[in-house]
N, C-alpha and C positions, 0 to 999 in steps of 0.2 A: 850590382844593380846601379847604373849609371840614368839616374832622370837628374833635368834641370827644368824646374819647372819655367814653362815662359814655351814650351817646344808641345806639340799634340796636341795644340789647342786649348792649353789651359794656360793661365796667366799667375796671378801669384796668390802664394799662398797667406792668409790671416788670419794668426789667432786671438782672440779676445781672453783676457783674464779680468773680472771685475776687482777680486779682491786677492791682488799678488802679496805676497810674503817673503819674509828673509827665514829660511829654514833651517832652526839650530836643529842638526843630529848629532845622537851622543851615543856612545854604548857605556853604560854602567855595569859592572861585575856584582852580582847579585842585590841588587836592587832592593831595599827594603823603606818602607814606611816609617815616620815619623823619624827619621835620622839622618844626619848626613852623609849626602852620595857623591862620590867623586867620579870626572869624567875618566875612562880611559881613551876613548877616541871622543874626536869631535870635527864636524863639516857646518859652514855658514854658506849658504845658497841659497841663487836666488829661486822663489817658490812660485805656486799656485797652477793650474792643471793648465791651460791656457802657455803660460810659459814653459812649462813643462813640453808641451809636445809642440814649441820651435823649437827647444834646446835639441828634442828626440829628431825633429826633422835634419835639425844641422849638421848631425850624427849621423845620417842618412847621405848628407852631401846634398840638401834641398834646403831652396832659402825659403826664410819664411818672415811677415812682419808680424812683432807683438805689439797687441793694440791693450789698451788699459786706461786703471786710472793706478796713481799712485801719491804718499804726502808725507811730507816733512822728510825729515832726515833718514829713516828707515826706507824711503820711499824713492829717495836718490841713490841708496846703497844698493837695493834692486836693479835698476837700472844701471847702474853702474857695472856690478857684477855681471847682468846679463851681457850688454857689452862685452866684456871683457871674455866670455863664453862664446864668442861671435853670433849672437843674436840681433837681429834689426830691430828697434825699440822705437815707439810713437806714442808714447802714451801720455794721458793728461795730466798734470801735476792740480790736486783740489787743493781747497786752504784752508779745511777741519779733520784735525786728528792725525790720524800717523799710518802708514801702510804698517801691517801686523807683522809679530813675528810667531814663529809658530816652532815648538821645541816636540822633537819626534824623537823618541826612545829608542832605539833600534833595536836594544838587548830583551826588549818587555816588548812581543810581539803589539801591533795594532795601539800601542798606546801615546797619544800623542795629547797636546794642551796646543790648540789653534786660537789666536788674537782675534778680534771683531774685525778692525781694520778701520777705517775715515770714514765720514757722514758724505756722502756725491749725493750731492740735489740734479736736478730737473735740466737746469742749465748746462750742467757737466755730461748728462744722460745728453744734450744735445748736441755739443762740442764731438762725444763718439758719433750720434749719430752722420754730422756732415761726415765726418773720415769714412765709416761705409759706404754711403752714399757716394762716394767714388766709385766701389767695384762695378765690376762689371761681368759682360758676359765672360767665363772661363776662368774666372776667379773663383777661389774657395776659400770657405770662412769656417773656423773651428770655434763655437763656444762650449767651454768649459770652466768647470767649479761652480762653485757657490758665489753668491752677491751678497754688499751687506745687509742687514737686518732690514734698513733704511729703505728699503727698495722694493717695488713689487712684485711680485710672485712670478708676470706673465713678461719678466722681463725681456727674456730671451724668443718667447712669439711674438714680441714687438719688432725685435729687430728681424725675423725673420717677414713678417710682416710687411715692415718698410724693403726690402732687399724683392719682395715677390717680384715676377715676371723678369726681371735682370738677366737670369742667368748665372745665379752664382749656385757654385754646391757649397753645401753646406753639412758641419756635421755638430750632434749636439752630445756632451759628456756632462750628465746634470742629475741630480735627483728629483723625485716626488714632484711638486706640482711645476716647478721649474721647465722638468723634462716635461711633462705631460702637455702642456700649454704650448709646446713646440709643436706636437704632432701633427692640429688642424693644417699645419703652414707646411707637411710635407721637407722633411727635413731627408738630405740625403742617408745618412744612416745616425743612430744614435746609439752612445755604447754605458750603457750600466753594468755597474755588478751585478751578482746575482743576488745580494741582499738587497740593494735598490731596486732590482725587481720584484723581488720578494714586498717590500714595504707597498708596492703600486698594487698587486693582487692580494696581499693578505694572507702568504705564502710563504714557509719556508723552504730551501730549496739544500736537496745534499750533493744531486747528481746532475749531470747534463739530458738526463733523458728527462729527467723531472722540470730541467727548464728549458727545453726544444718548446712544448704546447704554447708555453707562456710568452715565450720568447715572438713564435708566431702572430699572437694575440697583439700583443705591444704592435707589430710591423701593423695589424688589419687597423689599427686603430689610428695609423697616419705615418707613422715613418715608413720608408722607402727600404734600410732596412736594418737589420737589430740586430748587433755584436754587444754578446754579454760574457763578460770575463767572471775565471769563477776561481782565481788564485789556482793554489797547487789541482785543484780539479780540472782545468784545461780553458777552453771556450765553447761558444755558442757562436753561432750567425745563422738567423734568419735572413736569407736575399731576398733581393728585388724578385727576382727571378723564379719561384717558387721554392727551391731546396734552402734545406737546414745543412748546415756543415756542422760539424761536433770534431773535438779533438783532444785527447787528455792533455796535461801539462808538459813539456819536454824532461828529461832528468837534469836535474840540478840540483847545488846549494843553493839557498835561499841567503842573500844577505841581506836585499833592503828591497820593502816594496814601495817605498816609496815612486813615484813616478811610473810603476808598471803600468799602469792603466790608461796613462799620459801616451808610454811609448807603443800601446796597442792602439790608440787613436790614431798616431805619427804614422805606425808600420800602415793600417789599414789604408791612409790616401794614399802612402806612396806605392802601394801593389799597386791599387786600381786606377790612379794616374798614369802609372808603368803601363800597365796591358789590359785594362778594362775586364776583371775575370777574377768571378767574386771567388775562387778558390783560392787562387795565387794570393788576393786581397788577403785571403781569412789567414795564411799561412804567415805572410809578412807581419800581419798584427802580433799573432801567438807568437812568431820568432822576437820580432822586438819586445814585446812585454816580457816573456822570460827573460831573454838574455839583462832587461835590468833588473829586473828581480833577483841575479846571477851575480850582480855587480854593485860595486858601491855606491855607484850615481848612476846615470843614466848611460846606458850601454855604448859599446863604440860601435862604430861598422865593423868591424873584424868579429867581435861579439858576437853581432845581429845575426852574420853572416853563418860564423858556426852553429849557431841553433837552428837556422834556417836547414844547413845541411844535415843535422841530424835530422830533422823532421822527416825531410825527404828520402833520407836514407830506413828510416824508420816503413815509410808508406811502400817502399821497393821491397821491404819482407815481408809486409805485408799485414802491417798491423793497422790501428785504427787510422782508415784512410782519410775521416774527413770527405767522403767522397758525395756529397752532396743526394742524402735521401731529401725524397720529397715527405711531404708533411702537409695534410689538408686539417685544416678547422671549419668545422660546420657550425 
């Protein structure tokens, strides 16, 4: 898959990260409580889901700018690193507190201890806003993660807000009221898990047919439309277009899920900037969210690539094609 973006009409891509990280991962060999644990592996990168899926774009062979705030010394090493990852970096540098670190277990599934991050006032909330206020038509803007505490809830329908009538797409990867305060403002697609779906209806969720209804709901209620990742269960996409795509997991090891969810937001612009075609879109998501899932960091092209063909190869014997049922809610 050869896209540059800046060609079809679309201009460049931006992600926002509010509150980026340096991400210690470690594996521990049997991990126990109240004792001392020693690392066997250990990785220091730079974090937060925003950064995350430039890194997964640049991976892709598509540039992308990472927009932010960051501070003090942990806050230069991000950026630093990022750099160094070939990421384009813009971010603001504030002058309370530290950009977090966040230490992720890899051996102890889902277990992780994430930093708060620096206090950004009102002024620095302004400083991002001029840099959007640049896009324009054919620009896309990725927000993702969490914001700090300091901050209000409807952060991200502000900026989409300010960005209306432009012409930029937009996609949002957020929880609970965060994500939901996007909707009125019509957000190009939005990708929760299937627990973050679950926390919005009051739902727990095991299978994909169980969160196609839901999935739906979420699209009638403002986004445009709804990729929901559901780990080793596979995905969801509710389209614009009326049909639900579903598709189990591809097979693999599981090493680190860190970032998968990052690299299913990355795969999903770059299908549908590629060919406009929510199926190809939903297939390039699932291929790059596995393939990092598969991998220690964030996947390569060669990677992406190979789960990509298994997928496909997978739909020619004719197994779960994904093939786009429709789905009414009344």
């Amino acid at each position: 898959m050869d896209l540059y973006i800046g060609n079809g009409g679309y201009g460049m891509i931006y992600t926002v990260t509010f509150n980026p990280s340096l991400d210690y991962i470690v594996s521990v060999d049997k991990f126990r409580l109240g004792v001392t644990n020693r690392t066997v592996s250990e990785m220091l990168l730079p974090g937060g889901k925003g950064l995350n899926v430039s890194m997964a774009l640049g991976n892709l062979g598509i540039a992308s700018v990472a927009l932010g705030f960051a501070a003090g010394f942990t806050g230069e090493e991000i950026v630093r690193r990022a750099k160094e990852l070939g990421v384009w970096t813009d971010f603001i540098f504030v002058r309370e507190g530290v950009s977090r670190i966040n230490v992720k277990l890899k051996t102890v599934e889902g277990t992780e201890i994430n930093g708060s991050g620096p206090k950004i006032k009102e002024s620095d909330v302004e400083k991002l806003m001029g840099k959007l206020d640049a896009l324009g038509e054919g620009d896309v803007l990725a927000l993702a993660g969490s914001i700090p505490s300091s901050m209000p809830d409807d952060m991200y329908g502000r900026i989409l807000e300010r960005l209306k009538g432009k012409g930029v797409l937009t996609a949002v990867d957020a929880a609970k009221e965060l994500l939901l305060k996007t909707l009125l403002r019509r957000p190009f697609f939005v990708k929760p898990n299937h627990h973050e779906l679950g926390e919005i209806f009051g739902v727990a969720f095991q299978t994909r047919e169980e969160v196609k209804p839901y999935a739906v709901k979420l699209k009638e209620m403002g986004a445009r439309n709804v990729l929901v990742s559901m780990a080793g269960e596979g995905a969801v996409l509710a389209a614009e277009d009326g049909r639900v795509f579903s598709a189990p997991a591809p097979e693999g090891k599981l090493k680190n899920s860190v970032g998968a969810g990052d690299s299913m937001v990355a795969g999903f612009l770059a299908g549908w900037l590629e060919k406009k075609d929510y199926q190809y879109a939903f297939d390039r998501a699932l291929s790059a969210g596995s393939a990092s899932a598969f991998s220690d960091f964030m996947a390569t092209r060669p990677e992406i690539e190979a789960v990509y063909r298994q997928i496909m190869s997978k739909r020619r014997e004719g197994g779960d094609a994904a093939d786009g049922l429709r789905l009414e809610m009344t």
